[in-house]
C-alpha positions as CSV (number, residue, x, y, z in Angstrom):
1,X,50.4,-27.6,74.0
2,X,50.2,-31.1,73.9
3,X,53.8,-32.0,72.1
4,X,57.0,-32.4,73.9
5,X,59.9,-30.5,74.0
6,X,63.5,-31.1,73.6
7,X,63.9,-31.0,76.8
8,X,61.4,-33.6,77.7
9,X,63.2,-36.2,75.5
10,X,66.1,-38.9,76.5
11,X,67.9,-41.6,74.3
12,X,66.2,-44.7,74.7
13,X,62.5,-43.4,75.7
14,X,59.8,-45.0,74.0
15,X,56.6,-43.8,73.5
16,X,54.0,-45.6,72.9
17,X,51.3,-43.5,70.7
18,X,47.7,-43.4,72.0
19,X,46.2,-43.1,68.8
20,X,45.4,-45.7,66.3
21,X,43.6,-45.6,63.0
22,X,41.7,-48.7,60.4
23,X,42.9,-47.9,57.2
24,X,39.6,-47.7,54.7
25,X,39.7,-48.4,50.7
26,X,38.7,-45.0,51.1
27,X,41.8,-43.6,52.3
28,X,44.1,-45.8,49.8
29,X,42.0,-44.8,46.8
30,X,41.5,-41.3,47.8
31,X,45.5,-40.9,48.7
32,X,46.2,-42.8,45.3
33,X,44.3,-40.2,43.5
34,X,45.6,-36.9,45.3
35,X,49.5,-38.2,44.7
36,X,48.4,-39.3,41.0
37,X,49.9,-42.4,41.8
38,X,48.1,-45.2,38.9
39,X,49.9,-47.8,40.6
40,X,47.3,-51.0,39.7
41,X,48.6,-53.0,42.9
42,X,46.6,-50.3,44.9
43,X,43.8,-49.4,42.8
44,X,43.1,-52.5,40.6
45,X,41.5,-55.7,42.6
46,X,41.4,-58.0,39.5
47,X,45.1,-57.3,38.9
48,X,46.5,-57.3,42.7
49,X,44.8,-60.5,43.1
50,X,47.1,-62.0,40.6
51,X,50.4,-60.6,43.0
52,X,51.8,-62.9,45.3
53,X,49.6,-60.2,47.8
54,X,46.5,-61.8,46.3
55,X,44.8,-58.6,47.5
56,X,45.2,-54.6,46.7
57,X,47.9,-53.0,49.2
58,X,47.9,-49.8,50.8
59,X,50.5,-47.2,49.2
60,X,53.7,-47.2,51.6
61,X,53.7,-43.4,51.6
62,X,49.9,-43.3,52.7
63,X,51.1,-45.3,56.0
64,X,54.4,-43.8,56.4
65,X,52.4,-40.7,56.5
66,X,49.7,-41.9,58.7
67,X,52.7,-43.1,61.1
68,X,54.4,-40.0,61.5
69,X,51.1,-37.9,61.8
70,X,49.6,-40.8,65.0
71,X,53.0,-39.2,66.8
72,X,51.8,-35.4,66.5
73,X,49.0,-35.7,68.9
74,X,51.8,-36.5,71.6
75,X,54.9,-35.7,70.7
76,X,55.1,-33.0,68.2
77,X,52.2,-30.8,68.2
78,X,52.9,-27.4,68.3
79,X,56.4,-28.1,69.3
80,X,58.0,-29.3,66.4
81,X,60.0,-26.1,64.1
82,X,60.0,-28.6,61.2
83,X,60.8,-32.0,59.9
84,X,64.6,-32.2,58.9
85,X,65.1,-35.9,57.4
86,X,63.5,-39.0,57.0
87,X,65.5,-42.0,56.7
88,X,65.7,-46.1,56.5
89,X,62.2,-45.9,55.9
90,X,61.3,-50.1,55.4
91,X,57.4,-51.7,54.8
92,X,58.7,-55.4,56.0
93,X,54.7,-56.4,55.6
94,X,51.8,-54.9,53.3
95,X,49.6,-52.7,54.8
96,X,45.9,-54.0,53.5
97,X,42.5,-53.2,53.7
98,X,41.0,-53.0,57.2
99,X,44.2,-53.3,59.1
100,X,44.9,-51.4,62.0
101,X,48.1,-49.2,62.7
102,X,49.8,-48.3,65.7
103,X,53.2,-46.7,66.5
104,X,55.9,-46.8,69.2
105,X,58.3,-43.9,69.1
106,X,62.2,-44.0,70.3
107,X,64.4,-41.3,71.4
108,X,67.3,-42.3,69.1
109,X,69.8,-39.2,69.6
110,X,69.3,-35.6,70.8
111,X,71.3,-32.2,70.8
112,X,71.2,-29.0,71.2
113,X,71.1,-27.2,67.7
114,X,74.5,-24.8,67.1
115,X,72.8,-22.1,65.4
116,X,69.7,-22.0,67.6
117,X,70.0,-21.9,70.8
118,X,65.9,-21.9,71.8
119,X,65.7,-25.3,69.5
120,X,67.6,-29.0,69.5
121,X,67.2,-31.8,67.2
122,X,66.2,-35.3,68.2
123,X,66.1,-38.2,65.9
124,X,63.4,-40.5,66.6
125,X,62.5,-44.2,65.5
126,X,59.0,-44.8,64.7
127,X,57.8,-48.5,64.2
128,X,54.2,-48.9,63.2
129,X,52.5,-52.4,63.8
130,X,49.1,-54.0,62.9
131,X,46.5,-55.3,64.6
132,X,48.0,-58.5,64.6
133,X,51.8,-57.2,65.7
134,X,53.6,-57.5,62.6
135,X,55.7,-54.4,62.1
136,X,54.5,-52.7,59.2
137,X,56.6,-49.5,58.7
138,X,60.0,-48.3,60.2
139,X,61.3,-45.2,59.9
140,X,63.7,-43.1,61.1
141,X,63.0,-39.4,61.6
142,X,65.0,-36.1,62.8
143,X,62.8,-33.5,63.6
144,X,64.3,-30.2,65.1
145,X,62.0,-29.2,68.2
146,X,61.8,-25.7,70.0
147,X,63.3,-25.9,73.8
148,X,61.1,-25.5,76.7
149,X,60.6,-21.4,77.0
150,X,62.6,-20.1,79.5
């Protein structure tokens, strides 16, 4: 398994995610049309172009979701039990066209669950940047993780 487990995380680790991913038209159009979101800032050039963007933006949840899943391939994969809460989720720069995202992760807070005792819940910080550094997305997360097994 390539994820981590409860064990393996402290308050105030960072990760640093090895993965990164260009966001295509493709992806914004194609996650547009599965959410049946008509938003016209996404989808619509002639109208974006006449927002203070000047461009089409990538929906928020599209890279809020493409944040969280650049974690999984080293930190959650097959160790996660499930997603409990995401939280202070912010966009404090569009997402556009071409741009690249990466993601840090930081150990926020972890304990051991009460009613589980093979599982704990951490809550993790996930700040996604683009190619030129700006922070994009940041999120908090608590995700409840099984222990290592015994």
């Amino acid at each position: 398994m390539a994820g981590r487990y409860f064990e393996d995380l402290q308050v105030g680790q960072r990760i640093r995610h090895r993965l990164s991913r260009t966001i295509t038209e493709t992806d914004n159009v194609l996650f547009c049309s599965l959410t049946a979101n008509t938003q016209p800032l996404h989808l619509d050039e002639e109208f974006a172009a006449k927002t203070p963007f000047g461009k089409r933006i990538v929906n928020g949840i599209f890279t809020l979701g493409l944040a969280v899943g650049l974690t999984v391939s080293d930190l959650t994969e097959g160790t996660i039990v499930a997603n409990l809460s995401y939280e202070k989720v912010s966009h404090p720069k569009p997402v556009f066209h071409g741009d690249t995202l990466t993601v840090e992760t930081e150990v926020l807070e972890t304990r051991a669950s009460r009613s589980k005792p093979d599982q704990g819940i951490v809550r993790l910080r996930h700040v996604g940047t683009n190619q030129r550094g700006e922070v994009v997305v940041d999120l908090e997360r608590t995700v409840l993780f099984l222990k290592r097994p015994a």
